[in-house]
C-alpha positions as CSV (number, residue, x, y, z in Angstrom):
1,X,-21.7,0.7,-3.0
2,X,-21.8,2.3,0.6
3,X,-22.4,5.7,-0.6
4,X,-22.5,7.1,3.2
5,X,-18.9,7.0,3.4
6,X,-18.2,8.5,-0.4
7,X,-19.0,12.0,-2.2
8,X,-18.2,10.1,-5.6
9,X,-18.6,6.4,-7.1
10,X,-15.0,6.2,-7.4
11,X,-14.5,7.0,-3.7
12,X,-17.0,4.6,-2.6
13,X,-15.0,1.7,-4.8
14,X,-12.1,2.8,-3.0
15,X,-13.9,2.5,0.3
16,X,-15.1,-0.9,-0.7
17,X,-11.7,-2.4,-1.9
18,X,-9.9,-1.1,1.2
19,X,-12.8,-2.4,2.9
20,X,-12.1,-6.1,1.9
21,X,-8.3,-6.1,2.0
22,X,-9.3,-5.4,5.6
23,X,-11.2,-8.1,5.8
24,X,-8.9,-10.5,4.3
25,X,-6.1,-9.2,6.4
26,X,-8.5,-10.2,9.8
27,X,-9.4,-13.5,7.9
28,X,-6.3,-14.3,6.2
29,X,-8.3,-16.0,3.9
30,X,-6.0,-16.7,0.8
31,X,-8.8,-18.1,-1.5
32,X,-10.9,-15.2,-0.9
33,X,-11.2,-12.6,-4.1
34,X,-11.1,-8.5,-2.9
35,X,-12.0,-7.3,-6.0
36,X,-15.1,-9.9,-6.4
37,X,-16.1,-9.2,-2.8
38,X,-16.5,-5.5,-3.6
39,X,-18.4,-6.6,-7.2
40,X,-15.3,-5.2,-9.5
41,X,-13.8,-6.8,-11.9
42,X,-11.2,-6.0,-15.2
43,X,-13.7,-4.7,-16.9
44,X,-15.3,-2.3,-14.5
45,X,-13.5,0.9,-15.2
46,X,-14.0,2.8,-11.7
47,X,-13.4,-0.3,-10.0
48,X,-9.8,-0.5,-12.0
49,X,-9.6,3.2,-11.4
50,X,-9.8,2.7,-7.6
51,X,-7.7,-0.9,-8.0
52,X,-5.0,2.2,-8.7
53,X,-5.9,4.0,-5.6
54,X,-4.9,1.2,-3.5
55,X,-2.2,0.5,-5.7
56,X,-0.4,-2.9,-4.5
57,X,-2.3,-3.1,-1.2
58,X,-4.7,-4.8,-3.5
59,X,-2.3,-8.2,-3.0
60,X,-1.5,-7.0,0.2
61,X,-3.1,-10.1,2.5
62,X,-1.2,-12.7,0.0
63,X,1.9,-10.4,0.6
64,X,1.8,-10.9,4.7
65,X,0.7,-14.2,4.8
66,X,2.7,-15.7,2.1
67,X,0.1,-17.6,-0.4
68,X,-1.0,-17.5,-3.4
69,X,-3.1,-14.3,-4.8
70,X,-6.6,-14.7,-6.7
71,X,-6.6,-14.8,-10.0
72,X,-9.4,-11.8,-9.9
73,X,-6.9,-9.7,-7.9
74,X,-4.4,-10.0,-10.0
75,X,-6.0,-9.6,-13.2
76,X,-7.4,-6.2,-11.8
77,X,-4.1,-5.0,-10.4
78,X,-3.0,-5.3,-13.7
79,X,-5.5,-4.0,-16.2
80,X,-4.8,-0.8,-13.4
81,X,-1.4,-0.7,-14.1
82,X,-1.9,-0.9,-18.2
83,X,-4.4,1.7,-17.7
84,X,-3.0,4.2,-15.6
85,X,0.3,4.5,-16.0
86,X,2.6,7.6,-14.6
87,X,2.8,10.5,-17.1
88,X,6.2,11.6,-17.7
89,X,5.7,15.1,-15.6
90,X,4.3,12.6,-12.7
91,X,4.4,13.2,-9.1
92,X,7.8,11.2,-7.7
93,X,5.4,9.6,-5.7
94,X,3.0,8.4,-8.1
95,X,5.9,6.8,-10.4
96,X,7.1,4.9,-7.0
97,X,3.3,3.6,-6.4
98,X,3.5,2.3,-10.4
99,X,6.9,0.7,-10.2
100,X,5.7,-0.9,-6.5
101,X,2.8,-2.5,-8.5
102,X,4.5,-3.5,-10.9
103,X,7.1,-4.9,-8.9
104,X,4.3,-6.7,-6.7
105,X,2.8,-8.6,-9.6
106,X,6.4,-9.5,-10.8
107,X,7.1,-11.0,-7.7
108,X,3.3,-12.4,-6.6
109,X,2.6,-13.9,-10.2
110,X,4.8,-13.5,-12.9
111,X,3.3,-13.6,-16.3
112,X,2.9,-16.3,-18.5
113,X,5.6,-17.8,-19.7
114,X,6.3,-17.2,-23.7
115,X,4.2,-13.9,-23.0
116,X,5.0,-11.5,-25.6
117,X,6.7,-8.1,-24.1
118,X,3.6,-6.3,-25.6
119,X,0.8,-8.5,-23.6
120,X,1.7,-6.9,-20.2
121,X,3.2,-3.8,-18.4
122,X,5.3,-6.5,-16.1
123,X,8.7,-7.4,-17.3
124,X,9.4,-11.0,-18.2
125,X,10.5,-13.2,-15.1
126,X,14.3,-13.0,-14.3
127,X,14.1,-9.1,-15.3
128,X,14.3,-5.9,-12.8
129,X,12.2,-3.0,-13.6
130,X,14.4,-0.4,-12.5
131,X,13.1,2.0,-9.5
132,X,12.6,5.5,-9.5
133,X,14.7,8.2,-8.3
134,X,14.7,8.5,-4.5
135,X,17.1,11.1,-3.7
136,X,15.1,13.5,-3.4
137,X,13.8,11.6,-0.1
138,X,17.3,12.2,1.8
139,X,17.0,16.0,1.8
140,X,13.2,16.4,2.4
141,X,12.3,18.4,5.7
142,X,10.9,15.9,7.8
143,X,7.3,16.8,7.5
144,X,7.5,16.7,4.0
145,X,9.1,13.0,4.1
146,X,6.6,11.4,6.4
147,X,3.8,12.8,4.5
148,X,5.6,11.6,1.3
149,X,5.8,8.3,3.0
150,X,2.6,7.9,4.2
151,X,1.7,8.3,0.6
152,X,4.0,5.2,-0.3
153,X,2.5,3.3,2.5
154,X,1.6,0.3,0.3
155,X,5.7,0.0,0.0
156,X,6.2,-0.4,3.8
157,X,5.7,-4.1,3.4
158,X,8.1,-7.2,4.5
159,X,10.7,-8.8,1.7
160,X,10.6,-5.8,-0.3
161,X,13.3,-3.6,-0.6
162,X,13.3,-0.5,-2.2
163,X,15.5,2.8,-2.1
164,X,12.0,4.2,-0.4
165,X,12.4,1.4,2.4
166,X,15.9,2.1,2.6
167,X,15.6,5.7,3.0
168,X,12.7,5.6,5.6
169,X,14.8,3.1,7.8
170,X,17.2,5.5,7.7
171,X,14.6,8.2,9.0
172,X,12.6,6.3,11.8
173,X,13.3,9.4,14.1
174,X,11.9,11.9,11.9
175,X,9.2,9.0,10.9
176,X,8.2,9.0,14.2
177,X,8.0,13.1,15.0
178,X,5.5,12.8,11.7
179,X,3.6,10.5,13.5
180,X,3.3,12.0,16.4
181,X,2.6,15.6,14.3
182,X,-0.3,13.9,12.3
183,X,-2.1,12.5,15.6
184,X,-2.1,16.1,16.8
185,X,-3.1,17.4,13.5
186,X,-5.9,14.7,13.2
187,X,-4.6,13.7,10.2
188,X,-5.6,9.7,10.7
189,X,-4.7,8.5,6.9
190,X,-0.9,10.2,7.4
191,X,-1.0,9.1,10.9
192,X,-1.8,5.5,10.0
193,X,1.0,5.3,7.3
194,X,3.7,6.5,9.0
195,X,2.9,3.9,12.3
196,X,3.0,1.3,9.4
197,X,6.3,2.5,8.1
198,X,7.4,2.2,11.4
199,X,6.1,-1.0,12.2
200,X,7.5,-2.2,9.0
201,X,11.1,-0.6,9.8
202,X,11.3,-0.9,13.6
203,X,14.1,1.9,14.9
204,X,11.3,4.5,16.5
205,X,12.1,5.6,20.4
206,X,11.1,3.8,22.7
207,X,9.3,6.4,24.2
208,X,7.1,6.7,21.4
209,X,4.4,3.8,22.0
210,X,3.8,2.7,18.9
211,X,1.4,0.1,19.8
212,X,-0.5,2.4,22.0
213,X,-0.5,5.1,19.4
214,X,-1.9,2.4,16.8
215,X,-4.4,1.9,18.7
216,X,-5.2,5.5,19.4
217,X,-5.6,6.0,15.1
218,X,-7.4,3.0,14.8
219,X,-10.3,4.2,17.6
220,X,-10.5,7.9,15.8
221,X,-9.9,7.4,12.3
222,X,-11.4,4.1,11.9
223,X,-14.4,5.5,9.6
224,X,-12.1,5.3,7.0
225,X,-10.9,1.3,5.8
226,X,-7.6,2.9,4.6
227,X,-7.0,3.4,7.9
228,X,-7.3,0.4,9.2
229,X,-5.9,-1.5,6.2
230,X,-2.3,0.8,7.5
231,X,-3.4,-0.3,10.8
232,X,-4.4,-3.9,10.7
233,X,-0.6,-4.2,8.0
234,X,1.5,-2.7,10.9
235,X,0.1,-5.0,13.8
236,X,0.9,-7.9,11.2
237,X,4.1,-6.5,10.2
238,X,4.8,-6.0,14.5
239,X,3.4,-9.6,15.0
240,X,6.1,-10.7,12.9
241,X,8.9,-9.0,13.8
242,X,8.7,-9.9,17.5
243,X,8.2,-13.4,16.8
């Protein structure tokens, strides 16, 4: 564990999951294991703790390229989602980064089939696992709202709709004045999710420069892997979209 770039071992596992995720997102190597290339497994309990940091991200280079998950990944993801679930007085936020790993593993790799309900936190294949409430999105000044979304970054992904996805496509203006807020604030990490909520939406002005302004985060904040990992997911997301 790099402990230059963390204060704490749980910040230094989530410097060294982010830290693969980018790697497999450059490689987009779909046999390769983040969780074994950072040395955590299920039964490592800061590396599950930081597994919920990163929330779904963790799947995130099967998610853009379309393969398979590891196994590893998987089984990680989900020993963070039976061990940290959202208590009922819960950030809004926090219950929408649950329900989005949840919903990840549903759709990624369902579980066994004849599981019992009790075996896992994800609900049997052919269920929903009904979302969160998002209203509170539509009112929120739009500072508030594109530091809320930056938080629920990992849910700015392709062939995932969510009331969160709905309601930022329906904000890309004040998206992109939070962008353009947290590069003057220096605030790389908001910075970095809101250009990947863009990216993922589309809808921003024109006069904005996305792809420059990507670029821009990237160079400054780049210190941190969470950065890129928003960074390296938007260019994919762009890549994809123009094609």
């Amino acid at each position: 564990m790099d402990q230059t770039h963390a204060s704490s071992p749980l910040a230094g596992a989530v410097h060294d999951l982010a830290t693969e995720v980018v790697l497999a997102l450059r490689s987009g190597d779909h046999l390769a294991t983040v969780c074994g290339a950072a040395g955590i497994d299920e039964e490592n309990r800061t590396g599950i703790a930081a597994a919920r940091v990163i929330g779904a991200d963790l799947l995130l280079p099967s998610v853009l390229y379309g393969r398979h998950p590891h196994p590893g990944d998987i089984a990680v993801l989900d020993r963070a989602v039976r061990e940290f679930p959202p208590k009922p007085d819960a950030p809004a936020a926090t219950a929408w980064s649950h329900w989005h790993m949840i919903s990840t593993l549903q759709r990624m790799a369902p579980p066994p089939a004849g599981a019992a309900a009790s075996d896992a936190p994800r609900p049997a294949p052919g269920t929903t696992y009904a979302e969160p409430d998002a209203s509170w999105l539509e009112e929120a000044p739009w500072q508030a709202f594109t530091h809320q979304l930056s938080v629920l970054a990992p849910l700015a992904v392709p062939a995932a709709p969510s009331a969160v996805q709905r309601a930022a496509a329906n904000r890309a203006v004040d998206l992109a004045r939070g962008f353009v807020r947290a590069v003057r604030r220096r605030d790389w990490l908001q910075a970095a999710g809101a250009g990947r909520w863009l990216a993922a939406i589309g809808g921003e002005p024109a006069t904005l420069g996305l792809e420059r302004g990507l670029d821009f985060v990237e160079l400054m904040g780049g210190h941190d892997p969470r950065v890129t990992l928003h960074i390296r997911a938007a260019r994919l997301m762009a890549e994809a979209r123009a094609r």
